[in-house]
C-alpha positions in Angstrom: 13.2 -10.8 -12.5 14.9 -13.7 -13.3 15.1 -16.2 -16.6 13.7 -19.8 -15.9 16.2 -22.1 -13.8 18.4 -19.1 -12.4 17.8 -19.0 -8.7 19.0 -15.3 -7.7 16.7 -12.9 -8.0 16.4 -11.3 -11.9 14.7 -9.0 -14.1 12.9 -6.0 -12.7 11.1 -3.8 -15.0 11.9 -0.6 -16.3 8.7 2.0 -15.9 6.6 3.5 -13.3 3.3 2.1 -12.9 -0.1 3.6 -11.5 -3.4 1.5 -13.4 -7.0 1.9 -14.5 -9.6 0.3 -12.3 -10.8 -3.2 -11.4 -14.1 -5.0 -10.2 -12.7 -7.8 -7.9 -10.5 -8.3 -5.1 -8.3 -10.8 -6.5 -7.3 -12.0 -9.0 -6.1 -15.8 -10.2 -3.4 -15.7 -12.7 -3.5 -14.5 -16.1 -2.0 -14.4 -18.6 0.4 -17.2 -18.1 4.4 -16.0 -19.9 5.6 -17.7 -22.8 8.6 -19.1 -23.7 10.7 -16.3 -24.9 14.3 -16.3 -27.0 15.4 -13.5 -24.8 16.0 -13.1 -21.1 15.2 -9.2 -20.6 11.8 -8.0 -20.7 10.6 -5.3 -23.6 9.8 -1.8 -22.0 6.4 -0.6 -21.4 4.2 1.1 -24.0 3.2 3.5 -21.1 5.5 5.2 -18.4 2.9 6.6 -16.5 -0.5 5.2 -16.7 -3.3 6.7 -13.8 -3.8 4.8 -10.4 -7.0 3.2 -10.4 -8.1 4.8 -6.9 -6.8 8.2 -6.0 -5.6 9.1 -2.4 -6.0 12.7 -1.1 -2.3 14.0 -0.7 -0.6 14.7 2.4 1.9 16.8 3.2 5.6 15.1 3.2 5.8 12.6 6.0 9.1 10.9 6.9 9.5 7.4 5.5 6.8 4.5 7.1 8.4 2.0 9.8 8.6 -0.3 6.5 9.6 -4.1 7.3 10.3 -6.8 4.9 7.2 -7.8 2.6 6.7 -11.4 3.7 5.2 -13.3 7.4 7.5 -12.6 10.2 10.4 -15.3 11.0 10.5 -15.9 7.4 14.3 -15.4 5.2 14.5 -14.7 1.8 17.4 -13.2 -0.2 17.3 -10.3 -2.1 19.0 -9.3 -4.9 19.6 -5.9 -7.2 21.7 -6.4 -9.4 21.2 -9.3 -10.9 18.9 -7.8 -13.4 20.4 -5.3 -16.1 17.2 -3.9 -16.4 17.1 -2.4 -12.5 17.7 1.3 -12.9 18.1 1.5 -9.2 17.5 -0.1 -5.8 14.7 -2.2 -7.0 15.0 -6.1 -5.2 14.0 -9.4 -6.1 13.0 -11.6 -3.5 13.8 -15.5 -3.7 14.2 -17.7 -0.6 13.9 -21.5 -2.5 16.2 -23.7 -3.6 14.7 -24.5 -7.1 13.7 -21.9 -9.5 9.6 -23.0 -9.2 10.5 -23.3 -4.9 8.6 -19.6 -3.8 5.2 -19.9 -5.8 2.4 -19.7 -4.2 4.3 -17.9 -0.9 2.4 -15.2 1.0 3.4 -12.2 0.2 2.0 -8.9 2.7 2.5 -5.4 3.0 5.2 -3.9 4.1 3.6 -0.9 5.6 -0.5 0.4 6.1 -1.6 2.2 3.5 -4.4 2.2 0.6 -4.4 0.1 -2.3 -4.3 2.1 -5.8 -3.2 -0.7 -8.1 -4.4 -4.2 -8.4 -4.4 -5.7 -11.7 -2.6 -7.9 -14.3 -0.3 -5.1 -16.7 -1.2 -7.7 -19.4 1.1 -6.5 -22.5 1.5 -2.9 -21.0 4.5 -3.8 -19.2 6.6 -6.7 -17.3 5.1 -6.2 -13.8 2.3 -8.9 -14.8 0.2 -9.2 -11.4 0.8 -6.0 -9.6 -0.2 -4.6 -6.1 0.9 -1.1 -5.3 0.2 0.4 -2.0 -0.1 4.5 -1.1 1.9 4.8 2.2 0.9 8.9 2.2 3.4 11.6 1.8 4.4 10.6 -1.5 5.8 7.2 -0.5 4.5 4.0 -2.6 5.6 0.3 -2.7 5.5 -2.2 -5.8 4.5 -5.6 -5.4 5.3 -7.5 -8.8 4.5 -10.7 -10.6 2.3 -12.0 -8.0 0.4 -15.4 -8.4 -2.4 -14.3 -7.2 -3.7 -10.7 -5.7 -5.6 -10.8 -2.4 -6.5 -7.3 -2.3 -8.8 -4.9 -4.1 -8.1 -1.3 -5.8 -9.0 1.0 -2.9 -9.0 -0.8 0.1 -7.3 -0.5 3.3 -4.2 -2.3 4.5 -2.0 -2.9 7.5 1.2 -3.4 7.4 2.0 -7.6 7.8 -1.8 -8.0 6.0 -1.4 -10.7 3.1 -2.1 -9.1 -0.6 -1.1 -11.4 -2.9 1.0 -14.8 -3.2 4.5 -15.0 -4.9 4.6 -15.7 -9.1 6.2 -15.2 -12.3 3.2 -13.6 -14.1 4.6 -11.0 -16.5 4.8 -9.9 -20.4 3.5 -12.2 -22.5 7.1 -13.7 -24.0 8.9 -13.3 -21.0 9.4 -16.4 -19.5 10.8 -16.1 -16.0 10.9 -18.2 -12.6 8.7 -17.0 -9.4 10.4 -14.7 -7.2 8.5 -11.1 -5.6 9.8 -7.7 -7.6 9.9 -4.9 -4.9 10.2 -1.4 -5.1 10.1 1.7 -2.7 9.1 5.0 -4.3 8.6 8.4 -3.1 7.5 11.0 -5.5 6.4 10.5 -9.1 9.7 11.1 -11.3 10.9 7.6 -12.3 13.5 6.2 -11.7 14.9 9.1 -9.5 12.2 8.2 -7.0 13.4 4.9 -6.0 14.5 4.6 -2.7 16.5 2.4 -0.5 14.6 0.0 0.6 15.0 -0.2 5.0 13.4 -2.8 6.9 13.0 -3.1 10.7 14.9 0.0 10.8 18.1 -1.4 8.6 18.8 -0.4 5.1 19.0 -3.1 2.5 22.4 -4.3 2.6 22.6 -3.5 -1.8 23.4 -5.3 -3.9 22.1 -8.8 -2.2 21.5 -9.7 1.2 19.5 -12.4 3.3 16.9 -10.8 5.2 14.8 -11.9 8.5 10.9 -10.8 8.7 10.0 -8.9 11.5 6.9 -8.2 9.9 4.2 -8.1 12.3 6.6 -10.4 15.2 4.3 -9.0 17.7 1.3 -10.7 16.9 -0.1 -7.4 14.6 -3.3 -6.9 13.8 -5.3 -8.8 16.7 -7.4 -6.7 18.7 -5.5 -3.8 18.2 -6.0 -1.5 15.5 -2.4 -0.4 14.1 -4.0 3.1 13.0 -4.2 6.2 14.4 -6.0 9.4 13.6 -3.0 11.1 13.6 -1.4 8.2 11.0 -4.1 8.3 8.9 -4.9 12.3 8.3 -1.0 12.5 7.8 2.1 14.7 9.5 1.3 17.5 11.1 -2.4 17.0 11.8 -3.5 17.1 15.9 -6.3 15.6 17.5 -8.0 18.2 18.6 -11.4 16.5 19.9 -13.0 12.9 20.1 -16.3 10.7 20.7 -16.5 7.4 21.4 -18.3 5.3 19.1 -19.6 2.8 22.0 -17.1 -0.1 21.6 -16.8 -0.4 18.1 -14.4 2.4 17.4 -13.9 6.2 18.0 -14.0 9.4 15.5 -11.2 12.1 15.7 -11.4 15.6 14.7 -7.8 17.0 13.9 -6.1 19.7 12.5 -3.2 21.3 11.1 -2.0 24.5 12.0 0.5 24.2 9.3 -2.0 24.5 6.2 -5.4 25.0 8.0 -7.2 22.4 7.4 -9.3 20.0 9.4 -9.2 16.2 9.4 -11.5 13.4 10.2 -11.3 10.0 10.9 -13.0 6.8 12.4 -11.0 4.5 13.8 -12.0 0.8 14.6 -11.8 -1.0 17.6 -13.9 -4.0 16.9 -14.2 -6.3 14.0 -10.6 -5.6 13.0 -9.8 -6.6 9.8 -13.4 -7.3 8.8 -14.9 -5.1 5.7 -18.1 -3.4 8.5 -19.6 -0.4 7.6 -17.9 2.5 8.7 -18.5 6.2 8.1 -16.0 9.7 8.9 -17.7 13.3 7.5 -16.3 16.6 8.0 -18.7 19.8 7.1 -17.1 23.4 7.1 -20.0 26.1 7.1 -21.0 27.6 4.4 -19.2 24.1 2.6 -20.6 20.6 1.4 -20.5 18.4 3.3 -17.3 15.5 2.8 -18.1 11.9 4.0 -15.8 8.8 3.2 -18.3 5.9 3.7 -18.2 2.0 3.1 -17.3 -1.4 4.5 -13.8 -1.0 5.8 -11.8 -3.0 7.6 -9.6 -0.7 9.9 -10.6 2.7 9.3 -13.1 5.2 7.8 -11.0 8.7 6.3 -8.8 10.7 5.9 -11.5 13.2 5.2 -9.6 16.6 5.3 -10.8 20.0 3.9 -9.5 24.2 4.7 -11.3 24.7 7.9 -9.2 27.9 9.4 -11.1 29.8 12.1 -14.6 28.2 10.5 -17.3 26.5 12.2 -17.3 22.8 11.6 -19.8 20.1 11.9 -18.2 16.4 11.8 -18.9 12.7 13.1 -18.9 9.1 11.6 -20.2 5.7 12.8 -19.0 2.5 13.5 -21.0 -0.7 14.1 -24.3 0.8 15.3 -23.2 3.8 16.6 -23.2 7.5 15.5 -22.0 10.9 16.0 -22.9 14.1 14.7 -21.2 17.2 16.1 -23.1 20.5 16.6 -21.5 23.3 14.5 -18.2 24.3 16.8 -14.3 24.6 17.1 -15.2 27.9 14.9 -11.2 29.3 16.0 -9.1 25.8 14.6 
């Protein structure tokens, strides 16, 4: 992150983050920084604190399609190194000419994924209002010092949705201008798991560089549904059978011959981006039955469990249609 006034990007923060859970979706600021004597920000009390929400693991998937973290057309300039308390390839993100220029700017994900942290760190740590988002296959991205968040603990995003705005909400004591912290992690050992961060295909050009958003260019989102079955059970996983859901979405059965298991999921095709009830279940014989259900706005799974040469039953809904399988694909 950055001290007050300073208009490259500044002080990151020195610990790994997961959190404990939270009631709403957003959040308005709180607390506001102080004034602070000193420009770095104290470490955190806790390295490793728990996500709020915890997302089934996959196995390792190559990195997401990852593009910069702010609307498409947009070009802000990113810094890492102008913060001695960056251990690694962490970036902060200003584009304004004045140090207060970037509040209040969108700020969206740079990949789909779920959302396991939303909350204000309070005195824990210097990330004040953090998103971060679970990609799959180990692969995580911070979102620091936001404004506002936009997004709840647990729910579903596509990559170009907004999830906060930018801020300088932080430690109480430190007292720094608005600009977006930004991390890439994969794995859990800090700060060996911070990775380059590539957009649009092109690695960071480290230490600073002025970036372009292609984030969502295309139009994303609309009325086409960025997920896939095989995007959301993870790598390795097939689709091995379908039904249509009338035209509000489909349910996939897949499976991976790798580990043996058996994945579910709903995919939307209406109401994109709008929280509708939406259901994916998977039951192996002689099992209990496994059901993600709620009001999701792309997607109901991944619901995977060991299914290898076992009878299944499996189905979900979407809008107001249903599908339950008769016990079958007893050999996969």
């Amino acid at each position: 992150m950055r001290t007050r006034g300073v208009l490259t990007a500044g002080f990151a923060l020195l610990f790994s983050l997961a959190a404990g859970p939270i009631a709403t979706a957003w959040a308005a600021p709180t607390p506001t920084p102080s004034p602070s004597s000193t420009a770095k920000e104290d470490e955190g009390e806790t390295a490793n604190p728990p996500n709020q929400v915890d997302v089934p693991p996959v196995s390792t998937l190559a990195a997401p399609g990852f593009q910069l973290p702010f609307p498409c057309g947009q070009t802000w300039t990113g810094n890492s190194s102008n913060s001695s308390a960056h251990k690694s390839y962490e970036i902060d993100f200003n584009r304004g000419s004045t140090a207060d220029a970037d509040r209040g700017d969108a700020v969206v994900a740079a990949a789909g994924g779920t959302v396991v942290i939303s909350a204000h760190q309070g005195s824990a740590n210097g990330y004040g209002n953090l998103v971060k988002i679970d990609h799959g296959g180990g692969w995580t991205t911070y979102y620091a010092h936001l404004t506002v968040r936009s997004v709840s603990a647990g729910a579903q995003v596509t990559q170009g949705q907004k999830i906060g705005t930018v801020g300088n909400t932080s430690k109480p004591g430190n007292n720094i201008s608005p600009h977006l912290h930004f991390e890439v992690r994969q794995g859990t050992s800090y700060p060996g798991n911070i990775r380059k961060a590539v957009f649009n295909g092109a690695t960071f050009g480290y230490p600073n560089a002025s970036v372009t958003s292609k984030n969502k260019c295309g139009g994303g989102g609309g009325s086409t549904n960025p997920n896939t079955a095989e995007s959301v059970c993870g790598a390795g996983y097939k689709v091995i059978d379908s039904q249509a859901l009338g035209t509000a979405g489909t349910v996939y059965l897949t499976f991976n011959a790798g580990n043996g298991n058996n994945c579910v999921a709903t995919i939307k095709k209406a109401s994109l981006g709008k929280a509708t009830a939406t259901t994916a279940y998977l039951e192996v014989v002689g099992k209990a039955r496994a059901t993600d259900t709620g009001n999701f706005e792309y997607y109901a799974g991944p619901v995977r469990a060991a299914a290898a040469k076992k009878c299944v039953k499996w189905g979900g809904k979407a809008g107001s249609s249903t599908y339950n399988s008769p016990s079958e694909h007893c050999g996969s």
